[in-house]
N, C-alpha and C positions, 0 to 999 in steps of 0.2 A: 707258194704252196704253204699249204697250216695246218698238219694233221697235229701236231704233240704241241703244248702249251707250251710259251719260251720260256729259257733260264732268265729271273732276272733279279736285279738286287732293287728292294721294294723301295730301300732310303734313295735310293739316286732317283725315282720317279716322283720325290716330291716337288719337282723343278719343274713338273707339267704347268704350261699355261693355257689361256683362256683367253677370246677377245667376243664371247656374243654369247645371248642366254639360248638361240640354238644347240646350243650343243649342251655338251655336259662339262659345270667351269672346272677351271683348277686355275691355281696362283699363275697369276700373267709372268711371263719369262720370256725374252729374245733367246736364241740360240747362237756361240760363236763358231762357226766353220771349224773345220783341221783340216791339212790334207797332209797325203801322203802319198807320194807317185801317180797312180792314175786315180787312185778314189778318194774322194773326197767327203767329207762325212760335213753334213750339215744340220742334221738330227741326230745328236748322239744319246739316245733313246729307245729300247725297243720302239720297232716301226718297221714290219714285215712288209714285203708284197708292196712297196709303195706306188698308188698310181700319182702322176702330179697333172694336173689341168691349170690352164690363164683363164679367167675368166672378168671383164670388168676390170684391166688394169693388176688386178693378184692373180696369187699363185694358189691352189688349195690341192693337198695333198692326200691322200685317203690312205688304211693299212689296216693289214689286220689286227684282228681284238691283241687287247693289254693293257694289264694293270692300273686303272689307275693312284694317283697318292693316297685316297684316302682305302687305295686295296679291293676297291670294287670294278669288275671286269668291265671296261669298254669293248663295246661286239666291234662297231666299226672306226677305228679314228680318225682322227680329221684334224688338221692341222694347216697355216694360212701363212702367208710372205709377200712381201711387196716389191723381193728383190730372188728368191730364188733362192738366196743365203742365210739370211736371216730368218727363224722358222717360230710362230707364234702356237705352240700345241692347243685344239682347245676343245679337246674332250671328245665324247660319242657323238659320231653321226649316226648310230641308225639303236638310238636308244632304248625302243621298244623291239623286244624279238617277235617275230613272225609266230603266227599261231602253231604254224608245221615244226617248230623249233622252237619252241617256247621249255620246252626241261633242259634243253642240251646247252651248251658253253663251247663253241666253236665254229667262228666266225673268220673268215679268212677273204685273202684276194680280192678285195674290190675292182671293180672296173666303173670310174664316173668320169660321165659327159653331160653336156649340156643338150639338149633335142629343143629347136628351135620352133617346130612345129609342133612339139605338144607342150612347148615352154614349162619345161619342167627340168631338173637334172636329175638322170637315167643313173642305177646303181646294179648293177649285175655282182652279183657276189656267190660265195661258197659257204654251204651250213650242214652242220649233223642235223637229220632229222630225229624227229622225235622218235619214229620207230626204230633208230639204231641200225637201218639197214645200207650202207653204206653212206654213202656222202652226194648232195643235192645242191643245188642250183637256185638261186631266189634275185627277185627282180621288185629293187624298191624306187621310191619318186620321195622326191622333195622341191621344194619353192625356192630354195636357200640352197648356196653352195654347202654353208655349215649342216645343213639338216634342220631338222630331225628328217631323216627319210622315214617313209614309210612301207612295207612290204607289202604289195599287191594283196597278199593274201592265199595263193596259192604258189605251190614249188615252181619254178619253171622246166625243169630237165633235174629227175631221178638216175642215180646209178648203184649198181649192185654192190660197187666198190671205189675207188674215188677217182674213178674216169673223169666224172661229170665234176670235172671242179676249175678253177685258174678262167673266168671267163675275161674272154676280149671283144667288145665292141666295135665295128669299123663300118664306117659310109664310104664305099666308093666312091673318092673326088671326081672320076671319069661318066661312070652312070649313074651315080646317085644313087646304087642298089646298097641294101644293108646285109653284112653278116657278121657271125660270130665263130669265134675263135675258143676253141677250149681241148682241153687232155693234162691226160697224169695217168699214172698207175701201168707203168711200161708198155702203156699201148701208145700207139700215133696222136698225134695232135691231127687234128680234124675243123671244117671248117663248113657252111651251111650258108645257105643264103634266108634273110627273116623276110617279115612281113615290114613295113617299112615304118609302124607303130612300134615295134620293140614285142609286139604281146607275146609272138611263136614264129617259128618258123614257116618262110612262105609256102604254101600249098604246092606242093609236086617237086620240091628240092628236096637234094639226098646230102649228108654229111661225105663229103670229101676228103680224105687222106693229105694231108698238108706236109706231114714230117714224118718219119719214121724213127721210134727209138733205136737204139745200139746200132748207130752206122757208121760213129767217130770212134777214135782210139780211145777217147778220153769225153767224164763229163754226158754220155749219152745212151747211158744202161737206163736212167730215167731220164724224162722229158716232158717239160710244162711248164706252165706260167708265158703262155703268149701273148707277141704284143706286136701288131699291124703298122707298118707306118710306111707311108708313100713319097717318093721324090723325082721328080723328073720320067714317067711313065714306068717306073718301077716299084714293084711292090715287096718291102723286107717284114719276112718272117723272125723275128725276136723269141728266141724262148732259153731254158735255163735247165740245166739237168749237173747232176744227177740224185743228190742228197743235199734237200738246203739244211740239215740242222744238227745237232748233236755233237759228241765227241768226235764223231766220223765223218762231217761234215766234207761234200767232196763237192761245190758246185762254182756255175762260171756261167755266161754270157754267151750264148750262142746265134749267128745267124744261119738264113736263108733266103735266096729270092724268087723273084717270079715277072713274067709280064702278065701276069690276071692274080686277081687276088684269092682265086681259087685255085693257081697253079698253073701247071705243075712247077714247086717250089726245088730251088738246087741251093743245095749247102755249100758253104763256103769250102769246107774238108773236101767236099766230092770234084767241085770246079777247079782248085788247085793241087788235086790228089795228095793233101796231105794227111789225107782222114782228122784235120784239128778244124773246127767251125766256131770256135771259143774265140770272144774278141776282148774278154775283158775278166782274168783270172784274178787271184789271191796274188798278194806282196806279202812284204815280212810281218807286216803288222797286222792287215784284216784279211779273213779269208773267207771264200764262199761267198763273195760278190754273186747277186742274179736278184733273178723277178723283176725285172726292170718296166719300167715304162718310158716312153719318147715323151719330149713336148718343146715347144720353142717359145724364145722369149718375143716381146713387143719387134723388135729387129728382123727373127727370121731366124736367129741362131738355133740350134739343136740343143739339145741337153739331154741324157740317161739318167734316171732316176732308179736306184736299185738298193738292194738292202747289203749289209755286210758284215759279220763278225771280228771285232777285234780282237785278237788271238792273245794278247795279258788281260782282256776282261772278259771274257765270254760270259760272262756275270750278267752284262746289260742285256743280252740278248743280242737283235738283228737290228743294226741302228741306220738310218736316211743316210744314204749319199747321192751326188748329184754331182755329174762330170758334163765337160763336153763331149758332140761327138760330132762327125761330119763323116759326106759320103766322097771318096775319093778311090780314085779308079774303081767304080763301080759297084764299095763293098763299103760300110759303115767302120771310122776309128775312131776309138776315144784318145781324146785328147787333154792336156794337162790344164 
């Protein structure tokens, strides 16, 4: 989630790089790893909301807007790897605003895949619209993993307030049916089935209740930032609650599953009665790990991709990290 622009310290983002005149350049730089117990920070750069995709052998990473070096706002970033660790930044993927947001400066949450039948890569993201009336929903295409995407042109899904935001794209490996995943603003995370083009949602489907907020002790007064991911006829519900930013910063890694990808979905807290559904909280050093996204390397392995705070710099903002994880007795753990 990205309602408030991050804290950041503008000298340390002169170390962005660039590998393709798709995007928007900055001075080329590899990235070196850190880790620290379970999180592992492999972007250590503002880089919100990270989704990561394989495509062709690399890795391409998307997030929301910021800074770049030379101080001019990147709406969507984009950044590329050839190992997962090593992270090449390399500027705007979706350089041009949407006509429906074209005065506003906030850009958050991507969701990008690749759609093999419309050979394009699919960009669902979150934007202030221009009227100021809550927060909107937009669906852009590009040729190129890097971009430039471009915005359809019209909003996809309007809201009064910022329900409509955190989108998740998902094809069902079983029927090939499409839907999407999205919520915020202490309502439920909800979930729809689409038309099988990306344009809207299919004709005669209703939005489903997937999560409900304040059901954990902890971490679940807010709830958003979903993320779909299937393993052995099971479907895990990924989301993140409940404050990703600020001084007050209180967030974490939550599951739930399902055997349909419409539900109905059971929390980890709810199935072990321990009201905690959090798989992957704050250490000494970073805190407010979430907004993850799934993805697996060439082999099969898993991996979590998620943002985090380091708590003596909170300066840089919300920087890339990237763990393992696997599904064992029936429930997703990160591992070291």
């Amino acid at each position: 989630m990205k309602i408030l622009l991050p804290y950041l310290m503008l000298g340390f983002l002169s170390t962005l790089s660039a590998c393709s005149s798709h995007a928007q350049q900055a001075k080329p730089v590899k990235t070196t790893p850190t880790y620290t117990g379970l999180i592992h920070v492999v972007l250590d750069r503002d880089f919100p909301d990270p989704t990561v995709i394989r495509y062709n052998g690399k890795y391409y990473a998307y997030a929301t807007q910021s800074p770049g070096a030379d101080g001019r706002m990147m709406n969507i970033q984009v950044a590329w790897s050839t190992d997962h660790e090593h992270w090449v930044h390399a500027g705007d993927a979706l350089p041009q605003k949407p006509t429906w947001a074209s005065n506003t400066q906030n850009f958050w949450a991507p969701d990008v895949f690749f759609d093999a039948k419309l050979n394009k890569f699919v960009m669902f993201y979150s934007a202030d619209p221009n009227e100021l009336t809550g927060k909107w929903m937009g669906i852009a295409y590009a040729d190129n993993p890097l971009g430039p995407f471009t915005d359809r042109g019209t909003p996809f899904m309007k809201g009064p307030s910022f329900h409509c935001i955190d989108p998740k794209a998902f094809v069902d490996p079983k029927t090939g049916k499409h839907f999407l995943y999205w919520g915020s603003d202490f309502q439920p995370l909800r979930v729809q089935e689409m038309k099988d083009d990306w344009s809207d949602f299919k004709e005669g489907s209703q939005a489903v209740v997937a999560v409900e907020a304040r059901k954990d002790q902890n971490y679940s007064n807010l709830i958003e930032g979903s993320w779909l991911d299937y393993d052995n006829g099971t479907y895990y519900l990924y989301y993140s609650g409940d404050n990703c930013c600020g001084d007050n910063s209180n967030y974490a890694v939550m599951i739930a599953k399902a055997t349909s990808p419409e539900g109905p979905f059971t929390r980890l807290g709810e199935a072990d009665k321990t009201l905690n559904s959090a798989i992957l909280i704050k250490d000494a050093t970073y805190t407010a790990p979430g907004h993850n996204s799934i993805f697996t390397d060439e082999k099969g392995n898993r991996f979590i991709a998620y943002h985090a705070i380091e708590i003596a710099h909170k300066q840089k903002g919300r920087v890339m990290c990237i763990s393992p994880i696997k599904y064992q007795n029936g429930w997703p753990v990160v591992t070291k």
